[in-house]
C-alpha positions as CSV (number, residue, x, y, z in Angstrom):
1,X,-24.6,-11.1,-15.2
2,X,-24.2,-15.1,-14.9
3,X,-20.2,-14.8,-15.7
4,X,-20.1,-12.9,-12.4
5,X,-21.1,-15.8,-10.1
6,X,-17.7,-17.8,-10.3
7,X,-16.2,-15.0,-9.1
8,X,-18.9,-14.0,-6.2
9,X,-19.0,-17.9,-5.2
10,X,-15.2,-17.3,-4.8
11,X,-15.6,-14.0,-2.9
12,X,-18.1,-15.2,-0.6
13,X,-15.4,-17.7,0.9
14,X,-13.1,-14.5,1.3
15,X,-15.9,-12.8,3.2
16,X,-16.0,-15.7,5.6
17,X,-12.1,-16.0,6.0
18,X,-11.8,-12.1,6.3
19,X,-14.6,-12.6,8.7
20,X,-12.4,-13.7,11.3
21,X,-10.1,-10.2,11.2
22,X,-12.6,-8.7,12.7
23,X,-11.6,-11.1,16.3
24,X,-8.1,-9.4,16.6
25,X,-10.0,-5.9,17.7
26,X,-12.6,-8.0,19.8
27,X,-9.3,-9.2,21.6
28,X,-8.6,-6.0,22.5
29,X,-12.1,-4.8,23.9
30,X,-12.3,-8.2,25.9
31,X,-8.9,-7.2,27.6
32,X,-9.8,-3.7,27.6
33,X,-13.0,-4.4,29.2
34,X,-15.2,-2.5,26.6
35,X,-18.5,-4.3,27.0
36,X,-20.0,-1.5,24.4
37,X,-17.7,-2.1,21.5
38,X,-17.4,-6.0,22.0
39,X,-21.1,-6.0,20.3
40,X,-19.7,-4.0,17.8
41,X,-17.2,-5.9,16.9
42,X,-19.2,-9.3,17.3
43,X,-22.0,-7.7,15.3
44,X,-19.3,-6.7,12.2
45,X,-17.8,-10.6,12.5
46,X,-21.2,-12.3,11.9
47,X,-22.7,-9.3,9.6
48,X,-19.2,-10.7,7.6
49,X,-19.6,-14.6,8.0
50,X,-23.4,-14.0,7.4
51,X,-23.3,-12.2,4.0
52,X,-20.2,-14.5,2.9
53,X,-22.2,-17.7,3.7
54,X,-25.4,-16.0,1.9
55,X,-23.6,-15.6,-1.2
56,X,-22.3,-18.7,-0.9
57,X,-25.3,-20.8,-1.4
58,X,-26.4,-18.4,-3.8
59,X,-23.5,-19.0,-6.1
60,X,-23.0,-22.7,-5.4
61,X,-23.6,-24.1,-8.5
62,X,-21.7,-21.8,-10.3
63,X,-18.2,-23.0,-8.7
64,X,-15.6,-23.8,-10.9
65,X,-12.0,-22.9,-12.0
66,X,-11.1,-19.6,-11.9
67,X,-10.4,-18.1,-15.5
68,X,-8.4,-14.6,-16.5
69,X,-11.6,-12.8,-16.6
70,X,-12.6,-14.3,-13.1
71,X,-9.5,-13.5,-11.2
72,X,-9.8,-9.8,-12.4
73,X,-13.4,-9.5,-11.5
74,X,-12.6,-11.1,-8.0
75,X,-9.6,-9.1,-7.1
76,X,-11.5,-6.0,-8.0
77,X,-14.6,-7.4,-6.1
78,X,-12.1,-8.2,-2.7
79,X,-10.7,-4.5,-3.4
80,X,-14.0,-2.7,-3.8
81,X,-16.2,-4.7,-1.2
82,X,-13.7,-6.0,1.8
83,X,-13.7,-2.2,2.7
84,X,-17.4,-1.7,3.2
85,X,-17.2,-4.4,5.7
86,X,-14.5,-3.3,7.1
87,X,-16.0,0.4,7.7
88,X,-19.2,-0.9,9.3
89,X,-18.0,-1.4,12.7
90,X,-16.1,2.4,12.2
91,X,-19.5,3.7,12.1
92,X,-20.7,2.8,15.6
93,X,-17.5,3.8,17.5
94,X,-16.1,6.8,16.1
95,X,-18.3,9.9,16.9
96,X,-19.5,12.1,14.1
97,X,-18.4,10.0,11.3
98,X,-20.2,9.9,7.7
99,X,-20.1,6.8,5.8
100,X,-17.7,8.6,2.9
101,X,-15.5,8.9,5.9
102,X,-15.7,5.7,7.5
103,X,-15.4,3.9,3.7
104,X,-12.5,5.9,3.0
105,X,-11.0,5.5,6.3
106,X,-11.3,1.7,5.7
107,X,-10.0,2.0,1.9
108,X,-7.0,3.8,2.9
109,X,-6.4,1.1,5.8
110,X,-6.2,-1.9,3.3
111,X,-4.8,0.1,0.3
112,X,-1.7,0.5,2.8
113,X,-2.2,4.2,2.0
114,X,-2.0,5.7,5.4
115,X,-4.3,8.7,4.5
116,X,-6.6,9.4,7.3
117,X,-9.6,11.5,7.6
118,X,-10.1,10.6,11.5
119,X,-9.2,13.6,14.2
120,X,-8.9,12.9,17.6
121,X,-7.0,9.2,17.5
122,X,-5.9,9.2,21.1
123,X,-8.9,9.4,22.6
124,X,-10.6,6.5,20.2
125,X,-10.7,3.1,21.8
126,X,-7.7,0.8,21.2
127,X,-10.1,-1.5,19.5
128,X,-10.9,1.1,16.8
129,X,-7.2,1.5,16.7
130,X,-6.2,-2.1,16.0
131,X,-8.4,-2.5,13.3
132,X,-7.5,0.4,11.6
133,X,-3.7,-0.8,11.8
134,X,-4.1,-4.7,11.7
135,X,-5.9,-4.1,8.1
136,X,-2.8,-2.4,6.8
137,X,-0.7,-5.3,8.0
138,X,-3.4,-8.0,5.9
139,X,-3.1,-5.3,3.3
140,X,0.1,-5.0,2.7
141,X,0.9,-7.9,0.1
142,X,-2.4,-7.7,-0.5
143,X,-5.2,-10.1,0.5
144,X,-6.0,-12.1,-2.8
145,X,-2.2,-13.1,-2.0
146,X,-2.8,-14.4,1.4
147,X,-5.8,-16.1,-0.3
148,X,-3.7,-17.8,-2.4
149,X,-1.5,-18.9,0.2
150,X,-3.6,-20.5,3.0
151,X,-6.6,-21.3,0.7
152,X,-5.5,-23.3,-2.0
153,X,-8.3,-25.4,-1.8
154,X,-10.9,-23.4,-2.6
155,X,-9.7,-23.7,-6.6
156,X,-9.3,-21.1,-7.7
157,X,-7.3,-19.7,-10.5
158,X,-3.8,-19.1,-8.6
159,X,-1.7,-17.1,-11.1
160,X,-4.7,-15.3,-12.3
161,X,-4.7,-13.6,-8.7
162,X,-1.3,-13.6,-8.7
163,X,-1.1,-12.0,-11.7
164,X,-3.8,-9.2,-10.9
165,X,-2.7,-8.3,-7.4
166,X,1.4,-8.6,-7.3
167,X,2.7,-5.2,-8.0
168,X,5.3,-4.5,-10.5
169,X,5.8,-5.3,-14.6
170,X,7.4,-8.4,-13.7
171,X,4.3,-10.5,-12.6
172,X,4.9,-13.7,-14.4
173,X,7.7,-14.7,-12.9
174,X,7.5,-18.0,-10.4
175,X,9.6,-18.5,-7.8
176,X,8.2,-22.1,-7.1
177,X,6.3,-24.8,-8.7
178,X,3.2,-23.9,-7.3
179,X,1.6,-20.6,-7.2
180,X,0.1,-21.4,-3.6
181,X,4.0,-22.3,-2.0
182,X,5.0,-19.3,-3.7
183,X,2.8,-16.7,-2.1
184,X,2.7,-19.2,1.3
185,X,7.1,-18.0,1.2
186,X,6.7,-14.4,0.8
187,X,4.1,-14.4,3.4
188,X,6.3,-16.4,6.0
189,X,8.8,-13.8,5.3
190,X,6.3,-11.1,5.6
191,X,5.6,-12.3,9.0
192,X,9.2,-13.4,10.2
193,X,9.8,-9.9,10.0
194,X,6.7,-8.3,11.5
195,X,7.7,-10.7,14.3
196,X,11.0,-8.9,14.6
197,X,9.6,-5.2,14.2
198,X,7.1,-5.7,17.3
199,X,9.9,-7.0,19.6
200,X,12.3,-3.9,18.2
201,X,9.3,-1.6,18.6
202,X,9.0,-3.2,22.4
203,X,12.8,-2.6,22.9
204,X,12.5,0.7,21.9
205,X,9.9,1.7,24.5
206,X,6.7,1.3,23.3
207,X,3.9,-0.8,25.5
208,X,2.6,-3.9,23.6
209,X,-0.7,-2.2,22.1
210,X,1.4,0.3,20.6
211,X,4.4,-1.7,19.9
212,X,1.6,-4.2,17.5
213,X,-0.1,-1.3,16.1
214,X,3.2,0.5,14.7
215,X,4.3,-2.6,13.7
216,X,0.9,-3.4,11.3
217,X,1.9,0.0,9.9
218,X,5.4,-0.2,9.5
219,X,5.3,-3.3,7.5
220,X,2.8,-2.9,5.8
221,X,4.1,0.6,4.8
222,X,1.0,2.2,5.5
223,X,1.3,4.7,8.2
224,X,-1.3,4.8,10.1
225,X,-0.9,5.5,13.5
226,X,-2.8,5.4,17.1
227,X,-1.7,9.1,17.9
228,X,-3.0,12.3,15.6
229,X,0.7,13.6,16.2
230,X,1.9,10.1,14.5
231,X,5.9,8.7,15.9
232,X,6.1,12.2,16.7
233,X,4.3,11.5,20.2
234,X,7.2,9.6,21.3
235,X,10.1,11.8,20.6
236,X,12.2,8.8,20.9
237,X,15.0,8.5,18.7
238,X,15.0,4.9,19.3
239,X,11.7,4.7,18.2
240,X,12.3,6.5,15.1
241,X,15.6,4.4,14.6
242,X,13.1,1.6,14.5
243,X,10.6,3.1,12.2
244,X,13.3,4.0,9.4
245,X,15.3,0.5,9.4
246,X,12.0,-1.6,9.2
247,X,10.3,1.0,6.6
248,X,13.4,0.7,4.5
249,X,14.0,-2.8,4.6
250,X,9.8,-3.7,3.8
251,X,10.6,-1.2,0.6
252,X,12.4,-3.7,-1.3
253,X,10.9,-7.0,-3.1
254,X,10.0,-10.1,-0.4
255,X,10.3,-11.8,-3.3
256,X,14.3,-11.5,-3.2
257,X,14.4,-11.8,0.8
258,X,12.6,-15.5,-0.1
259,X,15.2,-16.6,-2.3
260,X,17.9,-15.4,0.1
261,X,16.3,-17.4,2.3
262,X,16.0,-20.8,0.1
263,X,19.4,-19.9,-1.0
264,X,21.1,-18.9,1.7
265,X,23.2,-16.4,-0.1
266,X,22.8,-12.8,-0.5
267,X,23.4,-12.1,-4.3
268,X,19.7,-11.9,-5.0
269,X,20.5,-8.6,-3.0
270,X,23.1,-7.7,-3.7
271,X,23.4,-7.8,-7.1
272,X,19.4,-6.8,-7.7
273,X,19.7,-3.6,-10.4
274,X,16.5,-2.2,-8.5
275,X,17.9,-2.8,-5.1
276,X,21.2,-1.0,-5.9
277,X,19.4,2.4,-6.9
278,X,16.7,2.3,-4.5
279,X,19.5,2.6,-1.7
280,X,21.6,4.7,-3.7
281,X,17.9,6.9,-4.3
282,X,17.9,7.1,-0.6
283,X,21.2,7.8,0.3
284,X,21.5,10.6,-1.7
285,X,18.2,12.1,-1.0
286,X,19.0,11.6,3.1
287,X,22.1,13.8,2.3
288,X,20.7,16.9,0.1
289,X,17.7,17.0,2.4
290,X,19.5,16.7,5.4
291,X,22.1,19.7,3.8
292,X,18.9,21.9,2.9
293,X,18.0,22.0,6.4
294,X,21.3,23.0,7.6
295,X,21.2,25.3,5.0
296,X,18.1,27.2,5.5
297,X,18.7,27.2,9.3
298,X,15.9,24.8,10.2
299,X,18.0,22.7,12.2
300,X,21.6,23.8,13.9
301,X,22.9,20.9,14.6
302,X,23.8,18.5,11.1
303,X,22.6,15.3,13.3
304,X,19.5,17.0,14.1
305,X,19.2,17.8,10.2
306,X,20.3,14.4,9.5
307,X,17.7,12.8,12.2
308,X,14.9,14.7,10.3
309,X,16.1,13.9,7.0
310,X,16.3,10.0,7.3
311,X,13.2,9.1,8.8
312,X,11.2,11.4,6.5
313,X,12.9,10.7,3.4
314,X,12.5,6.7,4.3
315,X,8.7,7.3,5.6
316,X,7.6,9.3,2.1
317,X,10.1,7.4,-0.5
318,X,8.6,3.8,0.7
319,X,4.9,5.7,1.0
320,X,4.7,4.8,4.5
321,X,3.4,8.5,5.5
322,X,4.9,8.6,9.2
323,X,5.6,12.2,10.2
324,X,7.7,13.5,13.5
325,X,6.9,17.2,12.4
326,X,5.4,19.3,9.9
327,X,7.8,19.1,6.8
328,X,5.4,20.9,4.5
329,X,6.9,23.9,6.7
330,X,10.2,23.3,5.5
331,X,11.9,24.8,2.1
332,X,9.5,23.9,-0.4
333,X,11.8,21.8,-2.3
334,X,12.0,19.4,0.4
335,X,8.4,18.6,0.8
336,X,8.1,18.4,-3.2
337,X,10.8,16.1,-3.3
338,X,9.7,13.7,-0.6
339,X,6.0,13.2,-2.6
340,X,7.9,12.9,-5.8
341,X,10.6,10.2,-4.2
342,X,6.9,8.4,-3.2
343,X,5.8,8.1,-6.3
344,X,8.5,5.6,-7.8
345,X,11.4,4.7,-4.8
346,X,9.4,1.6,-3.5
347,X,10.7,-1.8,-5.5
348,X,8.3,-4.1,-7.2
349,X,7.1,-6.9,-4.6
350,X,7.1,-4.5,-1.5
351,X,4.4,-3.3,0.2
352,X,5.2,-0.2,-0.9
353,X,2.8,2.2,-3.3
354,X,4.0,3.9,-6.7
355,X,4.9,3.4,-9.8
356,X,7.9,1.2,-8.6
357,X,11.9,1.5,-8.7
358,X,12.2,-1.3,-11.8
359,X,9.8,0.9,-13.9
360,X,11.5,4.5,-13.5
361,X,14.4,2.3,-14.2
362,X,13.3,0.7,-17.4
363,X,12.1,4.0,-18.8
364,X,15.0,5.7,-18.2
365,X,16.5,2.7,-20.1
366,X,14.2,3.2,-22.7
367,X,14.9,7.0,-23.3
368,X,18.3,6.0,-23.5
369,X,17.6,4.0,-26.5
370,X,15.8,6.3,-28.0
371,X,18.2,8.7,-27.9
372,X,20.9,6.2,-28.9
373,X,18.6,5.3,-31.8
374,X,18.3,8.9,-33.5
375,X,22.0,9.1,-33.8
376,X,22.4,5.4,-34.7
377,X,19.4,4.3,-36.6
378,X,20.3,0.9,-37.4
379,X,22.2,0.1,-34.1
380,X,20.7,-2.9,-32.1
381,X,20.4,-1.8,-28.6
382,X,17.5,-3.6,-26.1
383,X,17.1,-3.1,-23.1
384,X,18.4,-5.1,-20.6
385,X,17.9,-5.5,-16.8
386,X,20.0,-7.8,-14.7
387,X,21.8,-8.8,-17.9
388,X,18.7,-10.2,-19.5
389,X,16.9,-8.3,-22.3
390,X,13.6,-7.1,-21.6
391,X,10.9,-9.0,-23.7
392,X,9.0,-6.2,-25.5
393,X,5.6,-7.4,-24.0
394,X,7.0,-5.9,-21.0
395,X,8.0,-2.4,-22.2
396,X,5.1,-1.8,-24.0
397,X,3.4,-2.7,-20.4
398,X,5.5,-0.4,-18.9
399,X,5.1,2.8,-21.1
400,X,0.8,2.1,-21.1
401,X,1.3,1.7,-17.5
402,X,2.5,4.9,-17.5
403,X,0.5,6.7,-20.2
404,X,-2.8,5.5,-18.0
405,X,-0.9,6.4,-14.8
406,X,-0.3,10.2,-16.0
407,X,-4.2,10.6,-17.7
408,X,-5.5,8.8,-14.4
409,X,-3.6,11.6,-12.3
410,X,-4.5,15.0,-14.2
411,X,-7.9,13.4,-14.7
412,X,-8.9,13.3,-11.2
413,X,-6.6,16.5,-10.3
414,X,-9.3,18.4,-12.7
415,X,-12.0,16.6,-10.8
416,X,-11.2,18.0,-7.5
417,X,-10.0,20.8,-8.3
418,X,-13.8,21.2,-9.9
419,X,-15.1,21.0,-6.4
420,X,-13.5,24.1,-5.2
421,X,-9.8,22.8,-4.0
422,X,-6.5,24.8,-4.6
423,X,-3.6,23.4,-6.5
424,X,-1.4,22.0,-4.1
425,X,-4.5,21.1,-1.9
426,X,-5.8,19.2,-5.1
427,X,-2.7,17.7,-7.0
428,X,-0.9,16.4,-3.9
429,X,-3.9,14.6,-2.3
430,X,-4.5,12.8,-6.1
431,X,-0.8,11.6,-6.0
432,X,-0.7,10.9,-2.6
433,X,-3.6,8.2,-2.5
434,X,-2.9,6.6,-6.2
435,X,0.6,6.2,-5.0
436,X,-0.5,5.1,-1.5
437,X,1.9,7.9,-0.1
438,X,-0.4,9.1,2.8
439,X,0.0,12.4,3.5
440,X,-0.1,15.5,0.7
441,X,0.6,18.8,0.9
442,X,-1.9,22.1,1.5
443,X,-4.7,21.0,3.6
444,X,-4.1,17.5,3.6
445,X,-0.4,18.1,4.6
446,X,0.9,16.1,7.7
447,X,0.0,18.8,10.1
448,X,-3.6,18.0,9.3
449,X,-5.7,14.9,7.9
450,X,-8.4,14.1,5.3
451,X,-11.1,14.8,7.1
452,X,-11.0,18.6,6.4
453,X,-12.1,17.4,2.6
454,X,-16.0,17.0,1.7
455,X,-17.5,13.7,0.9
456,X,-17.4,13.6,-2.9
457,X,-13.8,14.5,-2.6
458,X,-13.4,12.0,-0.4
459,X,-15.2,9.0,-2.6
460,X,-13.1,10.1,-5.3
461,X,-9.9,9.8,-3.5
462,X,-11.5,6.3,-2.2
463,X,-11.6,5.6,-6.1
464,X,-7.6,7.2,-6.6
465,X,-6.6,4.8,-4.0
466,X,-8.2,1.8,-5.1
467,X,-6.6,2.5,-8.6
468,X,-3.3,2.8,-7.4
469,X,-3.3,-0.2,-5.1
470,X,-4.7,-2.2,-8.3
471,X,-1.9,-0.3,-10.5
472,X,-4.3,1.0,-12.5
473,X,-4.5,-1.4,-15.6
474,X,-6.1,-4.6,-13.3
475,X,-9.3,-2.1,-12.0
476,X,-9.2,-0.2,-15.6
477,X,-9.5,-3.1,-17.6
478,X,-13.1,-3.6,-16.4
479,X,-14.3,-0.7,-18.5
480,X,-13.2,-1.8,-21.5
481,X,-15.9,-3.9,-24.2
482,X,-13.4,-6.6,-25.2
483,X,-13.4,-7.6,-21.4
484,X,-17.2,-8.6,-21.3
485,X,-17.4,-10.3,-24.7
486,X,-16.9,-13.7,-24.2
């Protein structure tokens, strides 16, 4: 039990920096002249900054530096905790809420999964609103990286965090010489272009409240919205034009928008293996989609088809979960091919969910070899990405990454489909929340929500989504004996 209070010393100072989130939706009741929910959300910012100030002297004396152990314990503890807070103040202004609900509400929020189980979003205050979009903006290249970035001097492990929390096989890789400027970079970018997505939001027609709420949910590619009938309330092509530009440009790695930036040159683009076939991945998908519709009569018009075709494919294939109309009522290929283009399309250093673009790559890569090997036995053929050869710690990542990924899926399709769900109902909602898609298909399709689901189906997808948003292996690792021998 004592080689938990490094980490919990650690995590109490999160508590009291996430403590002051909770001020952006007390903004908004001030201006909105809410006196009710302004004790609410006073009440959830010292409930916060009490708790993280009561561990804190608890766990004083336990401070030190942060070892591998530690920064997996704490991640898991930020990822597991930050959304019980965070679902406190849900309980006292949405009506009829249980706390399976508000918890998975909250989890879905900062997973940047965008799977809500909330009816009824245009009548909420705007309040309840901006929290449940401004923690998908904080969520979105996760908080133990923010952590890093503006609280270096708290001591902590830096690359242990960085390590646990940054999506993608590649996580060793530094971009600086320090950890802390590293994360500080990809954050500036993060904002530069939030920054840019609210003023194109304005432009396009939305009023400010809307324009920052859409904005927390396009970057962070989590979907989320303040209307049940999502960007479909606005009918604006404008709006969607928007939607689908900033969705497919938060897709690919900040990582290589900072270097373009340091650099000043575009190559890290450009010439960016993952890059090249997540556009070409979209491109073509846009185009066979946009065909079926035409085909099937769904649309008349081949820029209507291609309208629906882009934003969709762009709002599913980067797991942001935005929906102008119901697309499970569409050919079924279509809808089966926009879940499946969620589960991988996103690159590696996005906020995007999934198994990630440089992964379906390298096992393709891999199969290649394979099959290259049976005719050629003796051949010596690595795999290589960006010119480079792979080091074999990172394929044999990769392919138990994947092995856990498939058992982790069928294992908790079983378990819901043991509580009475169909198929599709079942299967689509356990691959949309461990890929942090958003929607699913069935009765969690994008004509409806989450909510229609029980509460034990709704802890376990809680669970799915925490799993995915921890890729599996950082939260998995926990259960394993060799982890808590010292």
């Amino acid at each position: 039990m004592r080689m938990l209070f490094p980490a919990l010393n650690v995590f109490s100072r999160v508590l009291v920096a996430f403590a002051f989130a909770f001020l952006v939706p007390l903004a908004w009741a001030w201006s909105e002249d809410h006196e009710q929910y302004r004790y609410v959300w006073e009440g959830s910012f010292a409930l916060a900054a009490a708790s993280g100030w009561l561990l804190w002297v608890l766990t004083r004396s336990h401070r030190r530096e942060l070892q591998a152990r530690d920064g997996f314990l704490l991640v898991n503890m930020v990822w597991l905790l930050l959304p019980a807070f965070s679902a406190v103040p849900l309980m006292f202004t949405v009506p009829d809420i249980s706390w399976s609900k508000a918890y998975f509400e909250a989890m879905s929020a900062l997973t940047a999964t965008g799977a809500t189980a909330l009816s009824g979003l245009d009548a909420l205050p705007v309040s309840v609103n901006v929290w449940r979009c401004f923690l998908q903006l904080i969520g979105g290249l996760g908080i133990m990286l923010l952590v890093v970035a503006v609280l270096p001097m708290l001591g902590l492990g830096g690359m242990q965090l960085y390590k646990a929390e940054t999506p993608g096989p590649m996580k060793d890789t530094k971009f600086t010489p320090r950890i802390a400027e590293t994360a500080r970079g990809l954050w500036g970018v993060y904002f530069l272009f939030s920054g840019a997505c609210l003023l194109a939001y304005r432009w396009a027609g939305m009023g400010w409240a809307d324009a920052f709420m859409h904005m927390c949910t396009t970057m962070g590619l989590g979907g989320f919205s303040s209307y049940d009938a999502s960007l479909g309330h606005f009918d604006s092509l404008r709006v969607e034009l928007v939607a689908t530009f900033f969705m497919a440009i938060s897709g690919i790695s900040f990582v290589r928008y900072f270097v373009v930036l340091r650099t000043r040159r575009l190559t890290p683009l450009t010439h960016d293996r993952e890059i090249r076939t997540y556009v070409a991945v979209l491109l073509v998908a846009i185009l066979l989609v946009a065909l079926l519709l035409m085909v099937h009569g769904v649309h008349t018009r081949f820029e209507d088809a291609l309208r629906d075709s882009a934003f969709h494919v762009v709002s599913m294939a980067t797991t942001t979960g935005y929906a102008t109309t119901d697309f499970s009522q569409w050919p079924v290929f279509a809808p089966v091919l926009l879940i499946f283009l969620g589960t991988f399309v996103s690159c590696a250093g996005s906020t995007g969910g999934g198994i990630k673009m440089v992964r379906m790559i390298l096992l393709i890569k891999q199969a290649r070899r394979e099959l290259v090997r049976i005719i050629h036995p003796r051949v010596v053929n690595p795999v290589t990405l960006g010119g480079q050869v792979v080091p074999l710690p990172v394929m044999t990542s990769v392919l138990g990454y994947m092995l856990i990924y498939g058992a982790a899926t069928m294992g908790l399709t079983f378990l819901m489909l043991f509580t009475g769900l169909d198929i599709v109902t079942a299967f689509s909602a356990v691959v949309a929340t461990v890929n942090n898609i958003g929607p699913g298909l069935g009765q969690v399709g994008p004509a409806s929500n989450f909510g229609v689901l029980g509460d034990l189906q709704l802890n376990m997808l809680s669970f799915a989504m925490v799993l995915g948003r921890l890729e599996l292996l950082s939260f998995l690792v926990l259960f394993t004996g060799a982890f808590w021998r010292r």
